[in-house]
KOLDRENKOL-323284 format. One record per residue: x, y, z of N, C-alpha, C in turn; residue in three letters. Coordinates in steps of 0.1 Angstrom, whole numbers, plus 5000, padded with zeros to 4 digits. Example, Ala and Ser with C-alpha at 12.3 -4.5 7.8 and 13.67 -1.06 7.14 Angstrom:
<rs>
513249435078512349555078513249675078ala 512849785071513749895071512950005079ser 
</rs>
This chain:
<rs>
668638716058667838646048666738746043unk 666338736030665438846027664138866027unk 663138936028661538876028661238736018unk 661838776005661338635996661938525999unk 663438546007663838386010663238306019unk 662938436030661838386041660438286035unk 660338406030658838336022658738226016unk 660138176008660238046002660737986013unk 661437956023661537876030660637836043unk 659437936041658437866048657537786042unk 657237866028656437756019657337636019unk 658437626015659037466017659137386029unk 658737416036658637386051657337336049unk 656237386044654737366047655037286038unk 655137276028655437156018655637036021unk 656937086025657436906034656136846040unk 655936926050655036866057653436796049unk 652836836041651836846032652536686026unk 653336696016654136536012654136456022unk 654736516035654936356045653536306046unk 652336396046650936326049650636276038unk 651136286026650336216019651236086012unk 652236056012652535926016652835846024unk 651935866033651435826045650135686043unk 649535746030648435656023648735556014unk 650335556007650935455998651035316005unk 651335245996651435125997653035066002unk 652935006013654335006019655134856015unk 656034896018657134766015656834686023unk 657334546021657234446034658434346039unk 659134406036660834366039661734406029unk 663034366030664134396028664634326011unk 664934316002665434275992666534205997unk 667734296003668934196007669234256020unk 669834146023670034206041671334296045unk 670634436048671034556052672334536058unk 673934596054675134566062675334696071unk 675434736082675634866086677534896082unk 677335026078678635106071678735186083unk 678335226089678635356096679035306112unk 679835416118680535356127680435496142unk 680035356155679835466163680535496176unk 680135566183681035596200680435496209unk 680835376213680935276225680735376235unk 681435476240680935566250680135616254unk 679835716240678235756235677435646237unk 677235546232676635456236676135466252unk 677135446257676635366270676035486278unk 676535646273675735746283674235716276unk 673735726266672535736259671635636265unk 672435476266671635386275671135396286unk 672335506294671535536308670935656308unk 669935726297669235796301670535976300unk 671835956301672536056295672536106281unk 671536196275671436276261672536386259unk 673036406250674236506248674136546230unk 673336636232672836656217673536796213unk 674136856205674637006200675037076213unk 675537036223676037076234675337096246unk 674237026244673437016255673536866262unk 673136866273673136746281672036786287unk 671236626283669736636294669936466298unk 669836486313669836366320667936326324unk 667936226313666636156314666536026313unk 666535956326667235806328665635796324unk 664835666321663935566319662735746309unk 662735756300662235876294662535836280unk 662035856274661935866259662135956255unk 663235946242663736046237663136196231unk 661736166229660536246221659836266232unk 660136266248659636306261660136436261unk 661136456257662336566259662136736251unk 661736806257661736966249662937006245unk 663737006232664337046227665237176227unk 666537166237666737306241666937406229unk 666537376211667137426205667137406191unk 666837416180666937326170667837246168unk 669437296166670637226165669937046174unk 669237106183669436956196668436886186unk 667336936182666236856175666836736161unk 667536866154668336826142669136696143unk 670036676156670736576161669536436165unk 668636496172667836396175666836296163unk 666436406155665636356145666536236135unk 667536336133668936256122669136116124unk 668936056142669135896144670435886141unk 671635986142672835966144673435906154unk 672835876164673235796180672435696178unk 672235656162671635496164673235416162unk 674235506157675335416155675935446167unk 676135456179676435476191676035356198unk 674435336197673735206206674635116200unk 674235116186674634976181675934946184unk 676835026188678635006188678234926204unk 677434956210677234896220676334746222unk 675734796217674834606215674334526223unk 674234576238673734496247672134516243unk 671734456257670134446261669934596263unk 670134656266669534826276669834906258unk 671634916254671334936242669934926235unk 669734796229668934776220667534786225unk 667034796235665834806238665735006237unk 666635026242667135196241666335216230unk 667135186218667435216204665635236197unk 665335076202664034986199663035086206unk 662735136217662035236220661935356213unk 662835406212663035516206662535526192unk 663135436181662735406170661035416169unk 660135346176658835306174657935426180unk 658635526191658035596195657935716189unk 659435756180659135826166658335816159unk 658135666153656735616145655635706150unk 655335666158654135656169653935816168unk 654735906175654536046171655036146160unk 655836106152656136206143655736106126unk 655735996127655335906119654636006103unk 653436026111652836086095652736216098unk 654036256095654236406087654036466096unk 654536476110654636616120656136616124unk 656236736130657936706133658436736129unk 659836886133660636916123661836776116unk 661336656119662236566109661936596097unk 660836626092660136596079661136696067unk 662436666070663136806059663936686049unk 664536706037665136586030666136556034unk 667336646041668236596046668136516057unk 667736576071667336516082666736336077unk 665836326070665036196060666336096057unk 666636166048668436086043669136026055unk 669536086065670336066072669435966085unk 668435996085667735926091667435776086unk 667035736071666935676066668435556067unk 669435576062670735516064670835476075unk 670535566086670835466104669435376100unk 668635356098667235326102667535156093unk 668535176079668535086073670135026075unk 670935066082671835036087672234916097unk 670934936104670534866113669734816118unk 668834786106667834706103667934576116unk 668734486116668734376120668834386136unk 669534486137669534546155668134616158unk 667734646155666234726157665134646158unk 665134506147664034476143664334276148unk 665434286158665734126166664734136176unk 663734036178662934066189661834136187unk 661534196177660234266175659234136172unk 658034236171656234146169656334176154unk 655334086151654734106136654834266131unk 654234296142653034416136654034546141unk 655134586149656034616150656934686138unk 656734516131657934506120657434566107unk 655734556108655134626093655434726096unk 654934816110654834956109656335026107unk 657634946113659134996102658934986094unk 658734876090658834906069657634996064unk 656735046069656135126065656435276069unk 656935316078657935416082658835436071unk 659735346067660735306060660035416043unk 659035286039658435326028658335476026unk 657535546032656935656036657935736034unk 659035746041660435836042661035846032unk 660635706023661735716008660635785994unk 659035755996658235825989658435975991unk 658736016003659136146007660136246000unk 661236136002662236205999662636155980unk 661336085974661736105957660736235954unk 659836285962659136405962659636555963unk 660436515975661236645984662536665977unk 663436535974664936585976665536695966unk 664636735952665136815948664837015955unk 664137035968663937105972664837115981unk 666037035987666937035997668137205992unk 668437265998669437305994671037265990unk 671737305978672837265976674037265988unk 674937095989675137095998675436936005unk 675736986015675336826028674436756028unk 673336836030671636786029671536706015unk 671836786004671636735996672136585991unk 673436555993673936425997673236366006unk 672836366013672236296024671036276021unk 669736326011669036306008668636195998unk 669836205991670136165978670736015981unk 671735995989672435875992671235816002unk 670135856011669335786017668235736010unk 668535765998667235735989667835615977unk 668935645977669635495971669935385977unk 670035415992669935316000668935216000unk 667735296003666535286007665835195993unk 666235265985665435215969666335065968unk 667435045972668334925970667734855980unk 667334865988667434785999665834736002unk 665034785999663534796001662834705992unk 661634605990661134585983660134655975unk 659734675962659034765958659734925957unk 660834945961661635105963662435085946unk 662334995942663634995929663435085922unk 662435175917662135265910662435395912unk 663035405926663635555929665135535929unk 665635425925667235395926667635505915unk 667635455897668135575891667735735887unk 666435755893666535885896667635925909unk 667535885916668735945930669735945926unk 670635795913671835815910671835905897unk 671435935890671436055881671236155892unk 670436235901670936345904672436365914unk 672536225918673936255930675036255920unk 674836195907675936285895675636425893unk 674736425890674736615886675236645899unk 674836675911675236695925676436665926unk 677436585922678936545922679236665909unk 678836665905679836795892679036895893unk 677936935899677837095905678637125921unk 678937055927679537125941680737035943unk 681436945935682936885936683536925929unk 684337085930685137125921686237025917unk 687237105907688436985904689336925911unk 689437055918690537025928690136905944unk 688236865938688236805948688136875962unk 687037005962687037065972685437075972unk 684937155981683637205983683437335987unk 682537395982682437565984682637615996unk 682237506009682437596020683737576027unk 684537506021686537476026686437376040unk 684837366043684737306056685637126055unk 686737096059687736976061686436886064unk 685736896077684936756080683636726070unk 683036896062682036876059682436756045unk 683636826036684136766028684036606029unk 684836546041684536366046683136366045unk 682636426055680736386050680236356038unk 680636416029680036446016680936286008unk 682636266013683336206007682336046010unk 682336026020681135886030680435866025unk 679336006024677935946018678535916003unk 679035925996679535925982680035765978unk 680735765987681435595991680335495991unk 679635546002678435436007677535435996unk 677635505991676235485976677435385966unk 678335475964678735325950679535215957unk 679435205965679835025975678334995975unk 677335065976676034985978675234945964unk 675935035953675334995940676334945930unk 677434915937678334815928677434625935unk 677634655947676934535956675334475951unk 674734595944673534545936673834505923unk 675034515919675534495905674834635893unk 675234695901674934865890676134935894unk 676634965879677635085878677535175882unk 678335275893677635415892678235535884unk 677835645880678035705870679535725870unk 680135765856681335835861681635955867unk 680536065865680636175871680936155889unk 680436025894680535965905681435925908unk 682535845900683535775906684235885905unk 684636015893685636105896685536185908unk 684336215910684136255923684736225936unk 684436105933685835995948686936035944unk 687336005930688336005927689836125927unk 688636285927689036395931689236425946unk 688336415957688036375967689136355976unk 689436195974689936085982691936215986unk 692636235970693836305981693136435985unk 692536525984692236655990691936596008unk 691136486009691636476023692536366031unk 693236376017694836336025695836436029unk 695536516020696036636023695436706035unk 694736716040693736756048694036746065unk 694536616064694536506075696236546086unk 696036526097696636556102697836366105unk 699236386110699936296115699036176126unk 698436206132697536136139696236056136unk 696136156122695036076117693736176115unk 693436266124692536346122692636446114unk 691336566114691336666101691536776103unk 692136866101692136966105691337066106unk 691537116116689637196120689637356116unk 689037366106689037496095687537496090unk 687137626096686037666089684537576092unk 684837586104683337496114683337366114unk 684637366109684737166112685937086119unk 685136986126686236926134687436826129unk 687636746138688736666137688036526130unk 686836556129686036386120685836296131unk 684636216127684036086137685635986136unk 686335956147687435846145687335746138unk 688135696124687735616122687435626107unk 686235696108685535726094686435736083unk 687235826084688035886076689035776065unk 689735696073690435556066689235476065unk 688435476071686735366064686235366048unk 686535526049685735606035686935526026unk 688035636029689335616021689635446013unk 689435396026689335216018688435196004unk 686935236017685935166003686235285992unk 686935345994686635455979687635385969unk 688935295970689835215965690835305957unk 690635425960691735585952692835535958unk 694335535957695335495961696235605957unk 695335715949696435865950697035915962unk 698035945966698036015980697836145979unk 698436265985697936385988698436465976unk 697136575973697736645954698936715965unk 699836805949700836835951700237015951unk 700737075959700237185960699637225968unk 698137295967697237365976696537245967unk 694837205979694037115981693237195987unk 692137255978691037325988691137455992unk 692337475986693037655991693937586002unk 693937476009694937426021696537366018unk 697437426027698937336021699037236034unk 699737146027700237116038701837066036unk 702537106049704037026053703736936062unk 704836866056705336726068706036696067unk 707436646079708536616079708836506092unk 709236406090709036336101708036276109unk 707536276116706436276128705536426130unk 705736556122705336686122704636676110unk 703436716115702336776096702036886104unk 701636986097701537136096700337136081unk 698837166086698237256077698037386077unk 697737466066697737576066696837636056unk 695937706062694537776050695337886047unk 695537846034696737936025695437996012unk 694038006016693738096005692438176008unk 691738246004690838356010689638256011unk 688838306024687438256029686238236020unk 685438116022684638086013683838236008unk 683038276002682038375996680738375994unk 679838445997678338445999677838336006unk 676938285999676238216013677038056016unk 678138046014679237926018679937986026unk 680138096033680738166041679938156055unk 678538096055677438146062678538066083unk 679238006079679837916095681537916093unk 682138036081683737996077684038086086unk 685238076086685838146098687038266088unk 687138356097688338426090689938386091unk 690238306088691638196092693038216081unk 692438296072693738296065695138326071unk 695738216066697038196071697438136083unk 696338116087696338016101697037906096unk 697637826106698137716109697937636118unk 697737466118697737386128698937286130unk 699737256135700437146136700537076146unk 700836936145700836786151702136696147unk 702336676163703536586161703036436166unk 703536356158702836226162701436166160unk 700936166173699836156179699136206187unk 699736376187699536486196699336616189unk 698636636192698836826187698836936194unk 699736996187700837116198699737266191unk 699937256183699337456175698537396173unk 697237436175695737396166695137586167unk 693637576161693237706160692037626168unk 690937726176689837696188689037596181unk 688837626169687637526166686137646161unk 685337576163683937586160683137606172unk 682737736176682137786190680537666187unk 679937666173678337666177677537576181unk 678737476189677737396199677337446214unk 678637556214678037656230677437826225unk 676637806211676037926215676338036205unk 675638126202676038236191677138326191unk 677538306208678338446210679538326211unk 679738266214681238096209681338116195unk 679838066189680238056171681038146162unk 680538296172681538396166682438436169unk 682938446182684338476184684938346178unk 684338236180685538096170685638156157unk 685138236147685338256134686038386137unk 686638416143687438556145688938526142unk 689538626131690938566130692038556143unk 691638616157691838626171691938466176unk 690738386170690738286171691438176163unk 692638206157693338076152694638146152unk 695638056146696938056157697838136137unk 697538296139697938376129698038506132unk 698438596127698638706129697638816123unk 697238886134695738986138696239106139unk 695539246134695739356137694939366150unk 694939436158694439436167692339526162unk 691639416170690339476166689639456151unk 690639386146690439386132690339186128unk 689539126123689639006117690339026101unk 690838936095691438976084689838966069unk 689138876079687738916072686438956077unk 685839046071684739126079683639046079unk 683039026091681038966091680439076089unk 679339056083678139156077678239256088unk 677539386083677339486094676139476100unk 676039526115674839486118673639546117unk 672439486108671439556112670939526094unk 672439486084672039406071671439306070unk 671239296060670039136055671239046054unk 672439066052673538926054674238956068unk 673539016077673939006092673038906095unk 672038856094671338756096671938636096unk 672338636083673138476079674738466089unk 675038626089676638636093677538566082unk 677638636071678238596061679738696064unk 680538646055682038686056682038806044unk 682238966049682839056036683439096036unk 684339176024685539246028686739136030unk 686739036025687538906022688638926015unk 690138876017691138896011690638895993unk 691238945992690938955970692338875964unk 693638845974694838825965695638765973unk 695438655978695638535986697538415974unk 698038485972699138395968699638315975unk 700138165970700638095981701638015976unk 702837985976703737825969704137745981unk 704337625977705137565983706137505977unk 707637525981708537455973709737405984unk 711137355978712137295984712937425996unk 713037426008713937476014715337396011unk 716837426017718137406013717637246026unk 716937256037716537116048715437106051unk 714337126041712937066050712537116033unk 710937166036709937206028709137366034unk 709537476023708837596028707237646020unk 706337696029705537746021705537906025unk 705537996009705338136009704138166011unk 703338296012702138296011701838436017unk 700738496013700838626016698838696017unk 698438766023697038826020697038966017unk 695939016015695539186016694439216024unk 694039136032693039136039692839256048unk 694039286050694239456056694639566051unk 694839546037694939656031694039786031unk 692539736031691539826025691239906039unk 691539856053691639926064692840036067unk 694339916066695439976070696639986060unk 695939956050696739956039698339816038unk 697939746047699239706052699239536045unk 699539426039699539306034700339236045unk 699639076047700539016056700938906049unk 702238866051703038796046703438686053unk 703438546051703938466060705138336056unk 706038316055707038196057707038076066unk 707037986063706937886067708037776067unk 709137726075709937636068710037506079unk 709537396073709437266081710837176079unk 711737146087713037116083712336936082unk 713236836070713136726068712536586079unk 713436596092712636546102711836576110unk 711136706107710136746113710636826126unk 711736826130711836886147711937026145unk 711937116136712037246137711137286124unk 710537396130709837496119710137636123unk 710637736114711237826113709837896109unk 710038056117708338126108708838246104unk 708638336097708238466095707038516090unk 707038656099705638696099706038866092unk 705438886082705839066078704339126075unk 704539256080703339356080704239436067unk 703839456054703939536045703239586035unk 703639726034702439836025703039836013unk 702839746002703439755989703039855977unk 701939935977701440025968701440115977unk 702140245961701640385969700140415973unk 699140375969697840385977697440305994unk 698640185989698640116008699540226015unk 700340236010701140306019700740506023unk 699540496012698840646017697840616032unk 697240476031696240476040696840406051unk 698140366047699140306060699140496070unk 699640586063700140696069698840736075unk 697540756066696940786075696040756086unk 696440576086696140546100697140566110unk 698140596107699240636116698740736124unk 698540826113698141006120696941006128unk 696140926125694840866136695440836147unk 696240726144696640676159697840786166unk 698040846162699340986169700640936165unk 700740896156702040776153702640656160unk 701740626169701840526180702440376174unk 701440376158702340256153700440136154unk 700940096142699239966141699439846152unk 699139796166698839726172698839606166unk 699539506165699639366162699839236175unk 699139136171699338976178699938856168unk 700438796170700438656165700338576176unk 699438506172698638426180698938286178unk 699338136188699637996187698838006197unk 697637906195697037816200697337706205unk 697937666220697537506222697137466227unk 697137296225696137196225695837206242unk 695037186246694837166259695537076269unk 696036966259696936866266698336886267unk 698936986262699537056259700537146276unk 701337116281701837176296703137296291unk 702437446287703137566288703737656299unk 704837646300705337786305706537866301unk 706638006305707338056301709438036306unk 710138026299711337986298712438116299unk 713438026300714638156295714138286300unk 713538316309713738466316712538536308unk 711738456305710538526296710938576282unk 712138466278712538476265711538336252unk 711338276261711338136252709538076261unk 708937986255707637926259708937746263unk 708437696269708537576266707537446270unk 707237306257705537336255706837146262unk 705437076269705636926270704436866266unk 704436786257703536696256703536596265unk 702436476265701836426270702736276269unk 703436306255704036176250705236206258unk 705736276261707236306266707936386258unk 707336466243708136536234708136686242unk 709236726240709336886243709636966233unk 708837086232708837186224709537276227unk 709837416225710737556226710637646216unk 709537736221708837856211710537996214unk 710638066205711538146205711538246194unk 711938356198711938466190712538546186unk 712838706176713638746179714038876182unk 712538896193713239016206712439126195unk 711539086188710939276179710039276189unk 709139166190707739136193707839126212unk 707139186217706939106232706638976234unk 706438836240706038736244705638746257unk 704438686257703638626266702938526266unk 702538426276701738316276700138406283unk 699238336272698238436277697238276282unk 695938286287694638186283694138196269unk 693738096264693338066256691637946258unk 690937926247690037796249689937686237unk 689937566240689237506228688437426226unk 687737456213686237436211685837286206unk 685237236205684737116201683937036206unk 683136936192681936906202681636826207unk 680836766217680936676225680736706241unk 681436776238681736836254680736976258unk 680536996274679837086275679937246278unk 680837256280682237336279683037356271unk 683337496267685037486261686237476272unk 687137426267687937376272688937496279unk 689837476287690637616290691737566285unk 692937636278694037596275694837746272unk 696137726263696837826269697337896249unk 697737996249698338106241699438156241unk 700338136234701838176235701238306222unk 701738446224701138616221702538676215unk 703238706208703538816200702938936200unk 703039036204702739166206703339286200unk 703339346190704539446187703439586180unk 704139686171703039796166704139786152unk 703439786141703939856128704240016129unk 705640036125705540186131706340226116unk 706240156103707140186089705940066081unk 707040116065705840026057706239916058unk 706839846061707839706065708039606079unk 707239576085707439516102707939376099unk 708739256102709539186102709139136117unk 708639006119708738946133709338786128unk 710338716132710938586132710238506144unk 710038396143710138296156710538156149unk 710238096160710837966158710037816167unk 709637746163709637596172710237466165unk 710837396181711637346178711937256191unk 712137126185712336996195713137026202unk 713236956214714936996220715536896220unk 717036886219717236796218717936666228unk 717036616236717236546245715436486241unk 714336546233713636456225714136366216unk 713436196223713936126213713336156195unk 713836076190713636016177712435976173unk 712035866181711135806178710235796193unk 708935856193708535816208707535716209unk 707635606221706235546220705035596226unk 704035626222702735686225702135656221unk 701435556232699735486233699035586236unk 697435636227696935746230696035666234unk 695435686249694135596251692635636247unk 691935506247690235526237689835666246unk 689235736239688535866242687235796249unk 687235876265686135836269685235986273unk 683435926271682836036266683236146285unk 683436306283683636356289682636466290unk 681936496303680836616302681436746309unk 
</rs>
């Protein structure tokens, strides 16, 4: 970041804080207009560790049984960020007992009490938003059992946060935040007495905000899959909450859903989750078909690429694939270098995934997870197919992505028995002169996908800097991996005489990785990332190993059901219970 951004983003900082104190002195609401429905949906699990005093915030766990949340030193901002947000107010609530709600109830009043007027890194417009929505979400759980005077000082809380955020929200950066600012303040202005006056300023700017960062295709600048659902939610829950007050919301708003709703159908994995690309996970359970309902779009998935993303599916098998170059400048700031990566899922299980997103365990996770090493594609050795800043630059700070493919082509069309996608980068050209090329063929019922992978130098200028890394390396030949990731649930070993992997799911389906004898194979370790947990996880790597030694390298493989997998399998996946 540079001296002047610095500079501006401390003045906005002191800002915020300056506004939170001074409507602190307004005149507060005194209940509700209409009674608040909660939309958002949480972890029963979550829940019941939070009850007992178990916190699990950005990858931290602090065991503080009978303690107040705002007792607790923050190992970190990420942990603060999580805390302030009142995102684990939909967790209590999923739970709803006595310990729940008094949980919740403590916590709630003791924010008041200390961060109330204007101290506290809450005071930013996003954190406000998001804060705001749980706070009025669940109005009716928070505020059963309270005193008089209890109940004024929420709704004056309440008030305060929405004065705040018609002051602040155009200072949020474009974005997440900015949704979240925006939709907590439509909430809030619907829901509030005396708030009605900040309703159509919020929905005039969450239109402009819907046609500056929803391109056509129905994507968002940073390719992030879950950030995208975030943005699609908060989007939803504003025009379900201002059709419910009987107000239209803009059109630039409904096409927004409307573009939206298939990009993450396309998106979405056979099981139901999202495909984790570019710092995002698999989505809160659930959410995803919640949005999709209330958004009432009944398009299914565009035809093509969605986001720069393909996807195949055949049977019980979806296959995504970031089929186009990494986000750019500061939307790059958490993307990962994945081109050409792939995930697939059979069923209710998933066999190939890529690690995930290191940055709930830490700076040195965050980055090797954005390493093309890290997802299940083909790596020069040493080399990511896109470069992070150099160190010691003003965009090494941010860790932005350069040196990014420039010529990312991709189709998808009819194989002679399934569906193939082509697709190709230059992401290695400007080093090794070399373009990587990938095939893809998902046969009709899903039990086999056919791959090729080619290393080739198509210009006489690739094929000058092909030669002269040759003559560097002594003609040894360029060092290559193709890399498959699996799932952790996932039972690998190697087969056929160290010819073949063979993978067993959990459900009873069996896999059979196979090759064709250019490349070495090996099952190596692997990890995967995600958040929640306090650890990454250990799991395993099926490795391709070979050297480009011509302008042309050719490696085949293959996965593929065996056939003594049935047809159809039954597989109950049981509720996810929280794991430390």
């Amino acid at each position: 970041m540079s001296r002047g951004n610095k500079w501006s983003a401390r003045v906005n900082r002191a800002m915020h804080r300056v506004h939170a104190r001074l409507v602190t002195r307004q005149t507060a609401a005194n209940g509700f207009v209409s009674q608040p429905e909660p939309r958002t949906i949480g972890s029963f699990a979550k829940g019941r560790q939070l009850s007992a005093g178990n916190i699990m915030f950005a990858g931290h766990l602090v065991e503080a049984p009978k303690m107040s949340l705002w007792q607790i030193t923050s190992p970190d901002a990420a942990f603060a960020d999580e805390a302030h947000g009142f995102s684990w107010l939909d967790d209590l609530a999923a739970v709803g007992d006595l310990a729940a709600r008094e949980a919740a109830q403590t916590w709630v009043w003791d924010w008041i009490d200390t961060y109330g007027r204007g101290k506290g890194p809450g005071w930013v417009p996003g954190l406000t938003g998001r804060r705001l929505i749980r706070w009025i979400n669940h109005a009716l759980f928070l505020l059963r059992g309270q005193e008089a005077e209890e109940a004024k000082q929420f709704y004056r809380s309440l008030t305060q946060q929405t004065k705040f955020l018609a002051r602040r929200w155009h200072k949020t950066e474009p974005g997440l935040a900015r949704f979240e600012a925006l939709t907590g303040m439509i909430y809030a202005g619907l829901s509030l007495s005396g708030m009605e006056a900040h309703v159509a300023p919020a929905v005039k700017a969450l239109a402009q905000a819907c046609e500056d960062q929803i391109d056509v295709e129905g994507g968002i600048p940073t390719r992030n899959p879950e950030e995208l659902l975030d943005v699609f939610t908060l989007i939803t829950w504003a025009a379900v909450s201002l059709r419910e007050a009987g107000i239209t919301p803009s059109q630039a708003h409904l096409d927004a859903i409307e573009r939206i709703a298939p990009t993450l159908r396309t998106l979405r994995h056979s099981d139901g989750s999202l495909a984790r690309f570019h710092g995002g996970g698999r989505g809160v359970d659930g959410r995803l078909d919640q949005s999709l309902v209330n958004s009432e779009v009944r398009r299914t998935q565009s035809e093509g690429l969605s986001m720069g993303f393909a996807r195949l599916s055949g049977g019980r098998t979806s296959i995504v694939v970031d089929a186009n170059a990494p986000p750019k400048g500061l939307a790059s700031h958490n993307a990962h270098a994945s081109t050409l990566a792939f995930e697939l899922t059979s069923g209710r299980r998933p066999l190939i995934v890529n690690c995930g997103s290191g940055k709930a365990f830490g700076e040195e996770w965050r980055r090797a997870g954005r390493a093309t090493q890290s997802h299940s594609v083909l790596s020069i050795d040493g080399y990511s197919s896109a470069r992070f800043a150099a160190s010691g630059s003003k965009k090494r700070k941010l860790e932005l992505l350069v040196d990014t493919p420039k010529h990312v082509p991709a189709q998808v069309s009819q194989a002679p028995d399934g569906v193939r996608l082509q697709a190709g980068h230059d992401g290695y050209d400007s080093t090794h002169g070399l373009t990587h090329a990938r095939t893809l063929e998902l046969t009709f019922n899903g039990r086999g996908l056919a791959g090729e992978d080619m290393l080739v130098a198509l210009e006489d200028s690739s094929k000058k800097r092909f030669d002269a890394r040759m003559d560097e390396l002594s003609l040894q030949g360029v060092a290559f991996s193709i890399r498959f990731h699996l799932h952790p649930d996932v039972d690998a070993a190697l087969d056929m005489g160290g010819a073949a992997v063979s993978m067993a799911q959990k459900s009873g389906e069996l896999w059979v990785f196979r090759h064709d004898g250019v490349a070495k194979l090996s099952l190596e370790p692997s990890v995967f990332l995600e958040k929640g947990r306090l650890q990454p996880r250990a799991t395993k790597q099926i490795v391709l190993t070979g050297r480009a030694m011509d302008y042309a390298t050719r490696i085949r493989w293959s996965l593929s059901k065996t056939q003594d997998t049935a047809v159809g399998v039954r597989d109950l996946v049981p509720d996810d219970e929280m794991q430390f």
